[in-house]
N, C-alpha and C positions, 0 to 999 in steps of 0.2 A: 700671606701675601695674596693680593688678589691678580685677576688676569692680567690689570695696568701695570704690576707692581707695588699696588700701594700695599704700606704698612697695616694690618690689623691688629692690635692687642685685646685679649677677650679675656674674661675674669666670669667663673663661672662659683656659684656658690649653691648646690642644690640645681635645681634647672632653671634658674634666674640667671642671666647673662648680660654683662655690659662691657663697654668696651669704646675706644678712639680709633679712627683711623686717619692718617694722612698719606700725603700722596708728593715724592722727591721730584715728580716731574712737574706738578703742579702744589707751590710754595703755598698757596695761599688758601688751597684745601685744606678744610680740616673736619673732621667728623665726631660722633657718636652716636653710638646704637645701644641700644636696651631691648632686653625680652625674654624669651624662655627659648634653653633646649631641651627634649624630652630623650637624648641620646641620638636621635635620627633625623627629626625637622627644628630649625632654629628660626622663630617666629621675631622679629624684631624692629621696633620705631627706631626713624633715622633722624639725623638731624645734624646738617650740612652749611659751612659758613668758605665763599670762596671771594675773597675779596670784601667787597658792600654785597655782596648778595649771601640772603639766608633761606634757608626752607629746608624741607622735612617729609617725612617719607616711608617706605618700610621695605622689610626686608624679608624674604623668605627662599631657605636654602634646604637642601637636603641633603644629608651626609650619603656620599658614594663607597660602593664598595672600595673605592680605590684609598679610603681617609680624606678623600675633600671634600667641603663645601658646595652647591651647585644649585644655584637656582636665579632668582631676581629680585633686582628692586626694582621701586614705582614711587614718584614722588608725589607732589602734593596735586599737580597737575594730570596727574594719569598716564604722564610718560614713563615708560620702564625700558629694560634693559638688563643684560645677566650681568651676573657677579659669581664669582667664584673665587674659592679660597683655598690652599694651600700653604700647608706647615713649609718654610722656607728648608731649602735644601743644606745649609746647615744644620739642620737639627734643633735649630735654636725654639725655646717654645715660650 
């Protein structure tokens, strides 16, 4: 989960990573990302459809001592903003 809540799912094969995410507060969100984790930083293209509007973007996190995620994204336009992830507190993975 990220800080809004939205959903993440990540599929990791080797350090290749891809993955969807959406967002229950906003329907019309929808995502995917692709890229490598090397265990510690997860380098990754976004690519974002909310309504009529699309674009694309990247990702870059870094796994915390704590087990999350922590860092930002930046889209096509050079606006960024953090993101952070979190294994949901059920345990669910």
């Amino acid at each position: 989960m990220n800080q809004f809540g939205a959903i993440t799912r990540l599929v990791q094969q080797g350090n290749v990573i891809s993955g969807t995410y959406s967002d229950a507060k906003q329907p019309a969100l929808t995502g995917t990302l692709q890229g490598t984790f090397d265990g510690k930083t997860l380098r990754a293209t976004l690519n974002w459809k909310s309504g009529a509007d699309n674009s694309y973007g990247s990702l870059l996190l870094t796994f915390t001592a704590q087990g999350n995620l922590e860092g930002t994204w930046t889209d096509a336009a050079g606006v960024s903003g953090p993101w952070g992830m979190e294994r949901p507190s059920t345990g669910a993975r």
